[in-house]
C-alpha positions as CSV (number, residue, x, y, z in Angstrom):
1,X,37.8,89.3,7.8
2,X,39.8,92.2,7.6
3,X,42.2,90.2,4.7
4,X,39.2,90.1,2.9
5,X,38.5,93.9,3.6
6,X,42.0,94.8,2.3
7,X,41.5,92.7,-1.0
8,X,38.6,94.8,-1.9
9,X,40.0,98.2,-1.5
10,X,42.5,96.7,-3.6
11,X,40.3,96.3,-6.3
12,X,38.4,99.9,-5.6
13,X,41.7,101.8,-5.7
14,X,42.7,100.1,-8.9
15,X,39.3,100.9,-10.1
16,X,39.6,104.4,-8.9
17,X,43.1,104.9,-10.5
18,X,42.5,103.8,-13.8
19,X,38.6,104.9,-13.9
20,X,40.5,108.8,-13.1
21,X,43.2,108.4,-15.6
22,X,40.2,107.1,-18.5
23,X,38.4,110.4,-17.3
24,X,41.5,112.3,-17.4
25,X,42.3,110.7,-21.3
26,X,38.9,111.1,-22.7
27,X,38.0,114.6,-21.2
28,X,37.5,116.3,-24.9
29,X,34.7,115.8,-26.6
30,X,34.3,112.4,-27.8
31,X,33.7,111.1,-31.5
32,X,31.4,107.7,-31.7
33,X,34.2,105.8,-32.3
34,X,36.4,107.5,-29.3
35,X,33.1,106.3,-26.8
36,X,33.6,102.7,-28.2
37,X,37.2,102.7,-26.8
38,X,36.4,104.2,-23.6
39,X,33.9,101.6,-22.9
40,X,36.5,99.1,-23.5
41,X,39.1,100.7,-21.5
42,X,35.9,100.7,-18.9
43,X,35.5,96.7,-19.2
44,X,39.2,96.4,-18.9
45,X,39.2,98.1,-16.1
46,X,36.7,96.7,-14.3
47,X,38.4,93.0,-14.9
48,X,41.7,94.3,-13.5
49,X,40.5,94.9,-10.4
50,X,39.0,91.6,-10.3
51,X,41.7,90.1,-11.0
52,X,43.9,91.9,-8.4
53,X,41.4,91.2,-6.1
54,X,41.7,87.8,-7.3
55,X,45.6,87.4,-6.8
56,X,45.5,89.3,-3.7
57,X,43.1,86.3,-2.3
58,X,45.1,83.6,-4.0
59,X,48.8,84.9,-2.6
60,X,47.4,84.6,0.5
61,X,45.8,81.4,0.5
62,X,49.2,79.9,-0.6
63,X,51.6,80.9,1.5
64,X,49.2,80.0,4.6
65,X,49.5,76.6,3.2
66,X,53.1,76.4,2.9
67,X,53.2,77.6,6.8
């Protein structure tokens, strides 16, 4: 249970991190094409953290079975 709580933070502090430095990037005002990227860096994002969350989960579940 508390592997599985560690795992998510994971994935919100990833989310947090990049979602900040995206802000921090794209702070001026925006052209269309400029809020097209965002939202990609904003999808990219998102699937990082899943993934991390994802490895995080899987790392673990191997090396209890090689014990």
């Amino acid at each position: 249970m508390i592997e599985g709580i560690k795992n998510v933070l994971l994935g919100i502090v990833v989310f947090v991190v990049g979602f900040s430095i995206i802000i921090f990037l794209t702070d001026s005002d925006l052209e269309a094409e400029l809020t097209y990227y965002a939202a990609i860096a904003y999808a990219l994002l998102y699937l990082a953290s899943v993934i991390s969350v994802c490895t995080a989960v899987l790392l673990k579940k191997m090396t209890q079975l090689k014990k």
